[in-house]
C-alpha positions in Angstrom: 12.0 120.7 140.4 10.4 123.7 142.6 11.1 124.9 146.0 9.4 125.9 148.6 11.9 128.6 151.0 12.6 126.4 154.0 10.0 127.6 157.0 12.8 128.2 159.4 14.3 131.6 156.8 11.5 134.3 157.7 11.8 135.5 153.4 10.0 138.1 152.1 6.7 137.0 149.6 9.1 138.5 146.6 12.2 136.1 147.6 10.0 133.3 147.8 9.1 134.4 143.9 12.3 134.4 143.0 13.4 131.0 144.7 10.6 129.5 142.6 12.3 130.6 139.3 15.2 130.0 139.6 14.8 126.2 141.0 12.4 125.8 138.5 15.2 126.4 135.7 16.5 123.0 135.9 13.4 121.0 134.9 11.0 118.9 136.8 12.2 115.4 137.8 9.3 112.6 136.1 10.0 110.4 139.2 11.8 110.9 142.4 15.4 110.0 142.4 17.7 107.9 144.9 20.6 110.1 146.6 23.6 109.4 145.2 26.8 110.3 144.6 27.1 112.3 140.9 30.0 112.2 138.7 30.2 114.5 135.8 31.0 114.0 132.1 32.7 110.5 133.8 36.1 110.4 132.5 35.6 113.6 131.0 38.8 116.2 130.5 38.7 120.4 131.0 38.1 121.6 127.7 39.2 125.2 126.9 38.0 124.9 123.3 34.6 124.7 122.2 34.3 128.4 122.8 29.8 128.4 121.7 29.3 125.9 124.2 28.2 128.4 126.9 26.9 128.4 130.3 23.4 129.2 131.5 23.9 131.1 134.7 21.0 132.5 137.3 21.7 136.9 137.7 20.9 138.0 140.7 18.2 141.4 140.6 20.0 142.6 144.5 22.8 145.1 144.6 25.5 143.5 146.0 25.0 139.5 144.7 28.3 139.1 141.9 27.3 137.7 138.7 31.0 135.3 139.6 29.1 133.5 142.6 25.8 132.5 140.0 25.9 129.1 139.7 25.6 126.9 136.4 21.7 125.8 135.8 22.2 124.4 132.5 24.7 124.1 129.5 23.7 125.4 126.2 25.4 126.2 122.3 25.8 128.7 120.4 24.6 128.5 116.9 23.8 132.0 115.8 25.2 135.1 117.1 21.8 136.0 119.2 20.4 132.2 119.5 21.7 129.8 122.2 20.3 126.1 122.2 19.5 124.3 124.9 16.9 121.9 126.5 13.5 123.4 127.0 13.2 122.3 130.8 16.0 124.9 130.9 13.5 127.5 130.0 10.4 126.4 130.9 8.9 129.0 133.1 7.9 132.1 131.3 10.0 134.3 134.0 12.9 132.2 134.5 14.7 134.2 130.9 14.5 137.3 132.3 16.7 136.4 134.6 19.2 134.6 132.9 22.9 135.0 131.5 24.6 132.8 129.4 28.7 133.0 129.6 31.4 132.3 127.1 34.3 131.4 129.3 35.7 127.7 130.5 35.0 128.7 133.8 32.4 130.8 134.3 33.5 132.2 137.6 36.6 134.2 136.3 34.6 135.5 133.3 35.1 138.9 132.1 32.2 141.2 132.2 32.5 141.1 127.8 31.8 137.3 128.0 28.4 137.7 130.0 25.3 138.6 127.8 22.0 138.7 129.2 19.0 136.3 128.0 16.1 139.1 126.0 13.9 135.9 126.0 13.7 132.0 126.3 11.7 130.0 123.5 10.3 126.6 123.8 9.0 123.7 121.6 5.3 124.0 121.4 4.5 120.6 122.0 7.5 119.8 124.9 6.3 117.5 127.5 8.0 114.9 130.2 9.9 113.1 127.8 9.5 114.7 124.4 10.5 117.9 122.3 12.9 118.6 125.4 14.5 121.6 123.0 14.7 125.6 123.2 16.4 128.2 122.5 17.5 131.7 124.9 17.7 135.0 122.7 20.3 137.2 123.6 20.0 140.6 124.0 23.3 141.6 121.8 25.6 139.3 119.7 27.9 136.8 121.4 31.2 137.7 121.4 32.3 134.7 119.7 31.5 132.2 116.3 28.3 130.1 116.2 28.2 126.5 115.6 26.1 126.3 112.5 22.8 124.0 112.1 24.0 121.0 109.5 20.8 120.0 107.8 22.8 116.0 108.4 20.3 113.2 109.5 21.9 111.0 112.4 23.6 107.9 110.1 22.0 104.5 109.7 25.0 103.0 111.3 25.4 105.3 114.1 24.7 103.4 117.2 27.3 102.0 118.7 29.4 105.0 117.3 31.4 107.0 119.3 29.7 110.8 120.4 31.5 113.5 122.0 29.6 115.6 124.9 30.3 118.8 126.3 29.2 121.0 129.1 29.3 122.6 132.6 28.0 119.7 134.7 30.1 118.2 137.8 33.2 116.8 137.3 34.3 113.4 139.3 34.7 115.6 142.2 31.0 116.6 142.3 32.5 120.2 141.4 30.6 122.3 138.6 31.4 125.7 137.1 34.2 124.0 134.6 33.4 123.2 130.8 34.6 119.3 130.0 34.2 117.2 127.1 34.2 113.3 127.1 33.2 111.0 125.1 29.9 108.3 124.6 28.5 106.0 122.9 24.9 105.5 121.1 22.9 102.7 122.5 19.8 103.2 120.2 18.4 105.9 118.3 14.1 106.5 118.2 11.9 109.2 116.2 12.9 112.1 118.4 15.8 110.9 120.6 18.3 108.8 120.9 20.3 106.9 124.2 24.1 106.9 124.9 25.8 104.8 127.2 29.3 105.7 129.4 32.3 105.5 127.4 33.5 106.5 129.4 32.4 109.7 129.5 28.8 110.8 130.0 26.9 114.1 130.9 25.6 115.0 134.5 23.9 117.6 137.0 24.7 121.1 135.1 24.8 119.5 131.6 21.6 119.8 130.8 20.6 121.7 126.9 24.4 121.0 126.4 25.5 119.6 122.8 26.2 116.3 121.6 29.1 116.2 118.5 29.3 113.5 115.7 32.2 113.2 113.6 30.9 113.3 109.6 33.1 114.0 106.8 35.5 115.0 108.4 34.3 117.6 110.9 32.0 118.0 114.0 28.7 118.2 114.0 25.9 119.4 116.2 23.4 116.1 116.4 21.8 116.1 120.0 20.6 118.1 122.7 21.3 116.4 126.6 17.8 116.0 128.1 17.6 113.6 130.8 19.0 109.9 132.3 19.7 107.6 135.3 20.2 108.6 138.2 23.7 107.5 138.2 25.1 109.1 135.2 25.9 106.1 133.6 23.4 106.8 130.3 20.9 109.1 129.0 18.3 110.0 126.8 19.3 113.4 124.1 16.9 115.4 121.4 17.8 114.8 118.3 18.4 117.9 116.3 17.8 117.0 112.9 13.9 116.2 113.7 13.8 120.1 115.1 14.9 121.9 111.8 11.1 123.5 111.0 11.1 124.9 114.6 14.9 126.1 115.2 14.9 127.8 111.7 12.2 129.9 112.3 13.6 131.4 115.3 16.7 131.3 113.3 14.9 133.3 110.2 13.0 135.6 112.4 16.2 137.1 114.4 17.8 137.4 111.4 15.1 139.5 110.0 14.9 141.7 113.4 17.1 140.7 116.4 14.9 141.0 119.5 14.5 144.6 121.4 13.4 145.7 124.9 12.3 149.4 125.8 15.3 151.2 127.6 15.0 151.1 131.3 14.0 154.1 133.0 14.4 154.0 137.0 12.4 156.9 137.5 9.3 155.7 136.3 6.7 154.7 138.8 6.8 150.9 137.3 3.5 150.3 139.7 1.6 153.3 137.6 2.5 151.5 133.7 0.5 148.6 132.6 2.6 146.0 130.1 0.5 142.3 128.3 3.5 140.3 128.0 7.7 140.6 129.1 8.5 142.0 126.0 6.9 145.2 126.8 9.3 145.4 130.1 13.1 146.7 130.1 15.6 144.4 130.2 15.4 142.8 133.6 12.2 143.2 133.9 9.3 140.8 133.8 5.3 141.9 133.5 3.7 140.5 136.7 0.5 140.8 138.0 -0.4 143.2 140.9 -2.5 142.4 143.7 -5.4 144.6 142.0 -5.4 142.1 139.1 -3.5 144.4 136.8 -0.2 143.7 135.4 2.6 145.8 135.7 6.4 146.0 134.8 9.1 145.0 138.0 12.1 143.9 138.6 12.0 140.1 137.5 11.6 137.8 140.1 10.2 140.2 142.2 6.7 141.5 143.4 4.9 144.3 141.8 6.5 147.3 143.0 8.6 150.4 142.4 12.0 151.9 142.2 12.5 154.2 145.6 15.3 156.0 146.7 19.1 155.1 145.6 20.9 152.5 148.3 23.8 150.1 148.5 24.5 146.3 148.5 21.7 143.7 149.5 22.2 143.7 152.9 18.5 145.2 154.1 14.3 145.9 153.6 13.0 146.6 151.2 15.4 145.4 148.6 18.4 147.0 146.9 17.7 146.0 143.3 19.9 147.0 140.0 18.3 150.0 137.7 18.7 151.3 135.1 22.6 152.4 134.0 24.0 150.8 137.1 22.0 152.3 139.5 21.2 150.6 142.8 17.3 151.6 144.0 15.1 150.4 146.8 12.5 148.1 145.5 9.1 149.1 147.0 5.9 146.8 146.5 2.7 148.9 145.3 0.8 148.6 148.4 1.9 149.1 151.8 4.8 151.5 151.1 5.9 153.3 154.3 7.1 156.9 153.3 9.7 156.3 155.9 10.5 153.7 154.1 12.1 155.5 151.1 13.2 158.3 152.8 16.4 156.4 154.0 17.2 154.4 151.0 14.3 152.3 151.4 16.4 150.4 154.0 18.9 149.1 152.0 22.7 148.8 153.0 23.5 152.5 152.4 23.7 152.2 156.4 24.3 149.0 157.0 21.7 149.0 159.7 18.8 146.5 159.0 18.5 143.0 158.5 20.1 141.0 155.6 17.4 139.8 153.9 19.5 140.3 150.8 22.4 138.0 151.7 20.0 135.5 152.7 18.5 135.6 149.2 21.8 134.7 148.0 22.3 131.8 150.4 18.5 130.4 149.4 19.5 130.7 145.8 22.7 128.5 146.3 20.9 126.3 148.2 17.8 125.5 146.2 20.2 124.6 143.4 22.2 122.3 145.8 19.0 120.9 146.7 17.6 120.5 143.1 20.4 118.5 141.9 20.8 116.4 145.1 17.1 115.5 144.5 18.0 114.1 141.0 17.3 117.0 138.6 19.9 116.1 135.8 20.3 114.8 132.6 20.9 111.2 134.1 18.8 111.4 137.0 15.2 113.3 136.0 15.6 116.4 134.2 18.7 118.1 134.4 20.1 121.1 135.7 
């Protein structure tokens, strides 16, 4: 579901940009939903295990915004050392994985920097609509510091509704809480081509669970048979991909990182990014996204942002222009190609190396909060539209 910034926050044209990608991470609802109150993976437990069931996390491009205070858009699994899948509504907007992070910790909020790795690229089903091929995968831009679950080539069994599934991911917990990862179990109501439905027993996934992974017991082990996509809004059943329809399209991702994991150029802050030209996001740094300028060309910038330019070094988001993140650490003012004020930059480009001008950075970080707040109180989840 998208966002428009509220009228009453006077946000820059490049927050507003941002607001927009990130909200549109978790999907777009097929109908509106009825407030209610959400309970996550319903009788679900913590679960410290499942260590490639990872979190899919927002990172912020302002100096100064943690990566701990990111909250969880969507749930997702390991299952190569660069490949993460998760539902395609979770990736659906060509800029939303440049801005993404996926993190292998329980609770993503005391992760350590090593179990953060950022998202190169997000791939989608070709032929993903409303309700079908709801299935993607994020490509990592190193290997994930722990084991895969592999891809069984296993068809779901003939007798396998009413069978007992187990689901796992990051969504709210019975206190409307996220940010944990639980486990509960469920149980298949029917199965079709492409999906299949699960009912409450009594577990069940919710807001934040979205692309997370749905286990079947077979011979003796676990294996990886669904994909949560989307349900009621009272997270009492829902509708998951079935993975072993998707085995031409995940294994040709899977092939073609094997052959030649995914690379970015290196990121040079010094280069006037308003001066390159780039055709797609691949031919940007990490972090970066190719946008297109107000002159119709397209240019390399910070992703999320306008078409600008790195200016002169500054400190935490408190200010105008921005305080985005460089190249090896660096913190620069963000400058949009037209209009730049050459008093602007002089000063740090009026970031918080003073701690003199106005906080549009801070209130970037409160819009961000609240637009996901507000996309899974509007019923963006895997039981209540598309999930977040």
């Amino acid at each position: 579901m998208h966002f428009e910034s509220p009228s009453i926050f006077p946000v820059p044209r490049s927050v507003t940009v941002l607001l927009l990608l990130v909200a549109g991470a978790c999907g777009v609802s097929p109908t509106p939903a009825p407030e209610v109150q959400r309970q996550a993976i319903t009788g679900g437990v913590p679960e410290p295990g499942a260590p490639a069931v990872v979190a899919i996390v927002p990172v912020s491009p302002l100096c100064g915004e943690p990566d701990e205070a990111s909250p969880v858009l969507c749930t997702g699994t390991l299952v190569a050392p660069r490949v993460v899948l998760t539902a395609a509504h979770c990736v659906e907007s060509p800029d939303v994985s440049q801005v993404l992070s996926v993190v292998f910790s329980p609770e993503p909020a005391r992760a350590l920097p090593s179990e953060r790795v950022r998202v190169l690229e997000g791939r989608l089903h070709p032929a993903f609509n409303a309700v079908e091929n709801d299935i993607g995968v994020l490509l990592l831009a190193e290997d994930a510091p722990v084991a895969p679950v592999p891809l069984a080539e296993v068809s779901l069994p003939a007798d396998v509704v009413g069978r007992t599934l187990r689901v796992v991911g990051f969504g709210r917990d019975d206190e409307g809480q996220t940010g944990r990862r639980r486990s509960g179990t469920v149980q298949v109501a029917a199965v079709e081509a492409g999906t299949f439905s699960i009912l409450a027993s009594p577990g069940m996934s919710c807001g934040g669970d979205s692309g997370g992974p749905l286990f079947l017991e077979a011979e003796g082990a676990e294996r990886l048979v669904g994909v949560t996509s989307y349900g009621d809004p009272a997270c009492t059943r829902g509708t998951n991909m079935r993975v072993d329809v998707q085995t031409a399209f995940l294994q040709a991702i899977l092939d073609e990182v094997a052959r030649a994991p995914p690379t970015r150029p290196s990121d040079e802050p010094t280069v006037d990014a308003c001066s390159a030209r780039c055709q797609g996001h691949a031919d940007c740094p990490l972090g970066m996204a190719c946008v297109t300028r107000p002159d119709g060309e397209r240019s390399c910038a910070v992703a999320g942002l306008e078409a600008g330019r790195f200016g002169a070094d500054c400190t935490g988001a408190d200010g105008y222009p921005l305080c985005v993140k460089a190249g090896g650490g660096a913190c620069r003012s963000w400058l949009p190609c037209e209009g730049t004020a050459p008093e602007d930059e002089e000063d740090g480009g009026g970031c918080a190396a003073s701690g003199s001008r106005g906080g549009s950075g801070m209130a970037l970080a409160a819009l961000l909060v609240l637009a996901v707040a507000a996309a899974r109180s509007r019923g963006t989840h895997a039981t209540g539209g598309r999930a977040g």
